[in-house]
Structure formats: C-alpha cells, structure tokens
C-alpha positions as CSV (number, residue, x, y, z in Angstrom):
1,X,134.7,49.4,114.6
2,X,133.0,52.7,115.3
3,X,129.0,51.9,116.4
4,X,126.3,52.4,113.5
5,X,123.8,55.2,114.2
6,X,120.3,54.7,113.2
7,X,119.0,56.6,110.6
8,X,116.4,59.7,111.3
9,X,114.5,60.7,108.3
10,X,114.5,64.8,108.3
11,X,111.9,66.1,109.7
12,X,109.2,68.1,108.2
13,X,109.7,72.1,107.7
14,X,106.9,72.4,110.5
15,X,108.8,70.6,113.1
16,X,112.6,72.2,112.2
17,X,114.4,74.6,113.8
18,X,114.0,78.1,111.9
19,X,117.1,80.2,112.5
20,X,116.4,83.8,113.9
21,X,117.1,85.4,110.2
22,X,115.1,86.3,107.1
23,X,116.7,88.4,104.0
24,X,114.6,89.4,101.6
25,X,115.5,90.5,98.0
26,X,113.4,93.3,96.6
27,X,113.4,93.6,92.6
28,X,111.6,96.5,90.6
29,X,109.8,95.4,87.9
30,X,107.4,97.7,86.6
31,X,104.6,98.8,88.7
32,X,105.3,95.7,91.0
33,X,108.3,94.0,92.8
34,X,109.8,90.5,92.6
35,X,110.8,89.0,95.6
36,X,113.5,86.5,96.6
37,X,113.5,84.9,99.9
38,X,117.4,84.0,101.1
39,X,117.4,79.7,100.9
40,X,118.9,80.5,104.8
41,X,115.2,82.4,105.3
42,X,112.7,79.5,104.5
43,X,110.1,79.5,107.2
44,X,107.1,77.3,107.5
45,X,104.8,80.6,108.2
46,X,106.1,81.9,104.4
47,X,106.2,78.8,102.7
48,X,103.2,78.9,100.8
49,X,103.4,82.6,99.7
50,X,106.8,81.9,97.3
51,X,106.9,79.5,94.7
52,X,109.7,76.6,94.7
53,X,112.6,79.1,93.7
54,X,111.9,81.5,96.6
55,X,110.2,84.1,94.3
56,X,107.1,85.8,94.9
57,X,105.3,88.1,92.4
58,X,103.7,90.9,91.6
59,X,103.9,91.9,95.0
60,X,103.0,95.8,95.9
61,X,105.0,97.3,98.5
62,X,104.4,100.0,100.8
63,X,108.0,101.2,102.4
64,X,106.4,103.6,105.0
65,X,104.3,100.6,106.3
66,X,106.7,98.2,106.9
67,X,108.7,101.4,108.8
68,X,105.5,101.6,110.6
69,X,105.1,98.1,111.2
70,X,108.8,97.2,112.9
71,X,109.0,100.4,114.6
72,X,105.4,99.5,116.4
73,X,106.6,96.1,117.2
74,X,109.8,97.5,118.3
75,X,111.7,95.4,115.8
76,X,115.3,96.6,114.1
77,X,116.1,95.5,110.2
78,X,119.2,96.5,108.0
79,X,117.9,97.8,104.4
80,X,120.6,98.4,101.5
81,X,119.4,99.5,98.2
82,X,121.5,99.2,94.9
83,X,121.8,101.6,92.7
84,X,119.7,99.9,90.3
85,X,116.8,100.8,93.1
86,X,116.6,96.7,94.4
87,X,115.8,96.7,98.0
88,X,117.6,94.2,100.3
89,X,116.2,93.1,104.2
90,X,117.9,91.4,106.8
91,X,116.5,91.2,110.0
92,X,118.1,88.7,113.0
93,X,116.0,87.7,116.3
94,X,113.2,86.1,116.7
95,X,111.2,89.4,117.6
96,X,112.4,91.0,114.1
97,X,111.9,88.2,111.9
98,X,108.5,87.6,113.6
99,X,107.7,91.0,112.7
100,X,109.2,90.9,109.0
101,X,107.2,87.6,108.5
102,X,104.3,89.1,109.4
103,X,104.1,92.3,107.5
104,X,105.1,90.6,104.6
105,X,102.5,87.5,104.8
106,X,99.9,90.1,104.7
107,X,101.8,92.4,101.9
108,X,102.1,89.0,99.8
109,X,99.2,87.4,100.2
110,X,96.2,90.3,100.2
111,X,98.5,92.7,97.7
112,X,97.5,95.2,100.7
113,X,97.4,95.8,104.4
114,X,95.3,98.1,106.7
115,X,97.4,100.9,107.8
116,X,97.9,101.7,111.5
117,X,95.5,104.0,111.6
118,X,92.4,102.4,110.8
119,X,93.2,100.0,113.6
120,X,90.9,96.9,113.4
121,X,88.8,98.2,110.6
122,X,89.0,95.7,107.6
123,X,87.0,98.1,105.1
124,X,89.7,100.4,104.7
125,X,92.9,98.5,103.1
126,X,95.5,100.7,102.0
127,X,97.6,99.4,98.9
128,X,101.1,99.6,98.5
C-alpha cells in the first residue's frame, strides 16, 4: 500500500510562484479600453486593479508610453492587433513582465502616468 501524503492547503497568491508571463487583452470600447488579464497572468502586484473575471475598465491607454516605458527598462513584448483594432500583449521573463506590470498598475489605477520627460515631477500627468 502506497504511503499517504499529508495534505498542504494552497498557499496564498502572495506566497505562489508567479510564472515569468503576462498577456494582456486590449478591447476598444468607445473612448476607453477593456482589458482582460490571461487566467495564466494573475499576479499578486495586479490583483486588485481587475475585478474577479480578469477585466479591468475604462482604462485609457497611451501606446507610445508603454513603447517608452519597455524600451527604457530594456524590456521586449510581442503585440498583435486584430483587425477589429483589439490589442494583444505577451511579454516572458521576469524583467519584461516586471516592466509590463508596472506600466500598467499605474495606467490602471491613476487613468494616467507621468511621461518620461517630466521625470519625478508629479504635477504634470499625461493621459492616455
């Protein structure tokens, strides 16, 4: 007879493993986008900015800042866009989906971000 193994309860979302991968669905809706973080993307960082479905919205996006904001952190990401105009992200590594995470907690959460340019100066936000 094979030996029982205990059981472990799973451990909270702060203490698991987060695989080196976020995708991100971007959908137009009006003047604002919808989007749908990949079930494989959940992070503890990002938790709190989608709802229980993954969905976060309105969200503005600026396309030139996130361009501005992996290429200053020296972080790669694949984007396809449909035909309909919906926007998908993957990015793989730890250094890209740091990035990714980042520039979108501060998308999601503010609605804006300060551009590169006016460095450390929090009276200037630029909208996206």
């Amino acid at each position: 007879m094979p030996p029982v193994l205990p059981f472990r309860p799973m451990e909270p979302a702060s203490r698991r493993e987060v695989p080196p991968l976020l995708n991100v669905f971007f959908l137009k809706e009006g003047d604002a986008w919808r989007l749908h973080l990949g079930p494989e993307s959940f992070r503890p960082d990002l938790e709190r900015l989608f709802d229980h479905n993954g969905e976060a919205y309105p969200v503005l996006v600026d396309w030139e800042d996130l361009e501005r904001h992996m290429t200053k952190r020296g972080a790669e990401y694949d984007a396809h866009t449909s035909h309909a105009g919906s926007v998908e992200l993957t990015v793989r590594g730890a250094v890209a989906v740091e990035a990714l995470a980042e520039w979108l907690a501060t998308s999601i959460s503010s609605g804006m971000r300060l551009t590169h340019e006016d460095g450390h100066d929090e009276s200037k936000p630029a909208t996206g």
